[in-house]
N, C-alpha and C positions, 0 to 999 in steps of 0.2 A: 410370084411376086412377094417380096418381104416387107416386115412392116417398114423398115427404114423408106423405100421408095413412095407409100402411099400417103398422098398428101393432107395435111394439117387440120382437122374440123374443128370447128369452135364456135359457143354460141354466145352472141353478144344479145344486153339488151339497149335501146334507146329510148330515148323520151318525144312522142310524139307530136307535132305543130299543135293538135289538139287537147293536148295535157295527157293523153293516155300512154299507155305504154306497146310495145311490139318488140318481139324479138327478131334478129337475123342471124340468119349461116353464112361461114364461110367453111367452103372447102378449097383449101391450097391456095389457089389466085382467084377462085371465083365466089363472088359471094350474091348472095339471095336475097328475094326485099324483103323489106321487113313485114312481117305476119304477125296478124293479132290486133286486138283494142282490150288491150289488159286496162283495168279500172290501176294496180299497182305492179311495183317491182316484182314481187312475191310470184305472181302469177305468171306475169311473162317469162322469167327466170325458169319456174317448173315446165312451162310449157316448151319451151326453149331446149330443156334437156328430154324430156321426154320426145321431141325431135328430132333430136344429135342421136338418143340411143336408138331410136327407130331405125334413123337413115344407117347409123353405124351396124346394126344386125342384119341388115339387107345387102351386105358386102359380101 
């Protein structure tokens, strides 16, 4: 399989009903709920990539 075929990952964050923060995955068309009760950006942001890098070394 080459990379061109392997679908898109990327991690967003958003701002949660309760004022906190949570990051989400998407891979290609699918995407994951959101995880976390980040107090700020900063956080959910780091955490979010140390995610992406996880799921991406498990390929």
């Amino acid at each position: 399989m080459s990379n061109d075929s392997k679908p898109e990952t990327k991690v967003t964050i958003e701002k949660l009903r309760n004022g906190r923060w949570a990051f989400v995955l998407k891979r290609g068309t699918v995407v994951y709920p959101a995880h976390g009760q980040f107090s700020n950006q900063i956080e959910a942001i780091a955490a979010g990539q140390a995610a992406l890098r996880a799921l991406e070394s498990n390929r």
